[in-house]
C-alpha positions in Angstrom: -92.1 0.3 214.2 -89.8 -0.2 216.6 -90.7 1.2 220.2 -88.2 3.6 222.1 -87.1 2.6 225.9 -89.9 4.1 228.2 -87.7 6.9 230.3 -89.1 4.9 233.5 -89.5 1.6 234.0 -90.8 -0.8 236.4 -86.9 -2.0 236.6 -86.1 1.7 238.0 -88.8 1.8 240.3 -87.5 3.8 243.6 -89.4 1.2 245.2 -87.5 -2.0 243.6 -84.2 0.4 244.3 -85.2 0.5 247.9 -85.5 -3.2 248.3 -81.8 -3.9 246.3 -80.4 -1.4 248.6 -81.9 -3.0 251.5 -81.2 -6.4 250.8 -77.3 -5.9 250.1 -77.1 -3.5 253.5 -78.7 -6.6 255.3 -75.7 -8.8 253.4 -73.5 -6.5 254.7 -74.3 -5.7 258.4 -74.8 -10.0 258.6 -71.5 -10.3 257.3 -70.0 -8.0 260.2 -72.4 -9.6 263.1 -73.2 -5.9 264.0 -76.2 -5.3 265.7 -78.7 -2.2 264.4 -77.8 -0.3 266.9 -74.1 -0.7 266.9 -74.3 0.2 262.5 -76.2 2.9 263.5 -73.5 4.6 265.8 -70.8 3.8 263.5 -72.8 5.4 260.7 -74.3 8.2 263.1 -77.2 7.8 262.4 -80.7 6.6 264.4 -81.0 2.5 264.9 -84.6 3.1 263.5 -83.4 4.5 260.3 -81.4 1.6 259.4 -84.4 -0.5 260.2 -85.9 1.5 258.1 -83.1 1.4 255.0 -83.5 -2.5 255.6 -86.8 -2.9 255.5 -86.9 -1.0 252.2 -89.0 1.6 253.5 -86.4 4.4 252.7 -84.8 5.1 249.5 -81.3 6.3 250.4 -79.9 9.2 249.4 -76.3 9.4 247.6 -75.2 10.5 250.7 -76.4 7.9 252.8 -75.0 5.5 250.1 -71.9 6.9 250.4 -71.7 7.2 254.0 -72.9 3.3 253.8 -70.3 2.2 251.3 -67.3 4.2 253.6 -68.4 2.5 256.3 -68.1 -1.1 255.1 -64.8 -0.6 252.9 -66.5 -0.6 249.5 -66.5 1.2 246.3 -70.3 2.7 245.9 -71.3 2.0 241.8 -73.7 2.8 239.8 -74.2 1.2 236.7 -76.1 2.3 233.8 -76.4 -1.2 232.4 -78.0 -2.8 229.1 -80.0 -5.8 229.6 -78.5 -9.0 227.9 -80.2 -12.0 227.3 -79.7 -15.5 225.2 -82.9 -16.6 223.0 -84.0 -20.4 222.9 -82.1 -20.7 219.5 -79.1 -20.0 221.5 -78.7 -16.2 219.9 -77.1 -13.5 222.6 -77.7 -9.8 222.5 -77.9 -7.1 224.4 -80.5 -3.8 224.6 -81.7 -1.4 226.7 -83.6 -2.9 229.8 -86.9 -2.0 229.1 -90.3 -4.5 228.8 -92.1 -2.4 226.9 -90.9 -4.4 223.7 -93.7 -7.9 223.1 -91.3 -9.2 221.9 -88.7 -9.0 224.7 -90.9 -10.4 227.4 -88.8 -12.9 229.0 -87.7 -14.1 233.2 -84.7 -12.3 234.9 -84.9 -14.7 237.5 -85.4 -11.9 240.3 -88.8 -11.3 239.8 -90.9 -11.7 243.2 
């Protein structure tokens, strides 16, 4: 019997979404040479909350994503994505990103 997707998994963690949104604000700030301070005026906002955003120690609200994405020039996305993978036997497919399934246990290469 096939199992369904688990309605939270590990891969939508607010935790794991914290670090991802840290990691590409870091990209981002590097990429303008700005200083904390200096992002955090132009985003008016306190230099300790962006510490904080890049630390991954604050999950960032839609707003703050927003505000974020407007501030560097991008498009803010969210993609609700299915998880695709090719099998040893060189086979492709594609289903919903959950590990629950034994038989789906297999390396994204971004695990820590």
């Amino acid at each position: 019997m096939k199992q369904r997707p688990a309605p939270w998994s590990a891969s939508n963690d607010s935790t794991a979404i914290a670090a991802q949104c840290a990691r590409r604000l870091l990209e981002l700030r590097a990429d303008t040479g700005e200083t904390q301070k200096q992002l955090a005026n132009r985003l008016r906002m306190t230099e300790s909350m962006i510490s904080r955003l890049e630390r991954g120690d604050h999950i960032p609200s839609l707003r703050t994503l927003c505000r974020i994405a407007d501030a560097f020039g991008r498009r803010l996305e969210i993609v609700f994505h299915e998880h695709e993978h090719e099998h040893a036997d060189g086979t492709r497919h594609s289903h919903p990103h959950s590990h629950d399934d034994p038989d789906h246990q297999h390396d994204h290469g971004d695990e820590r």
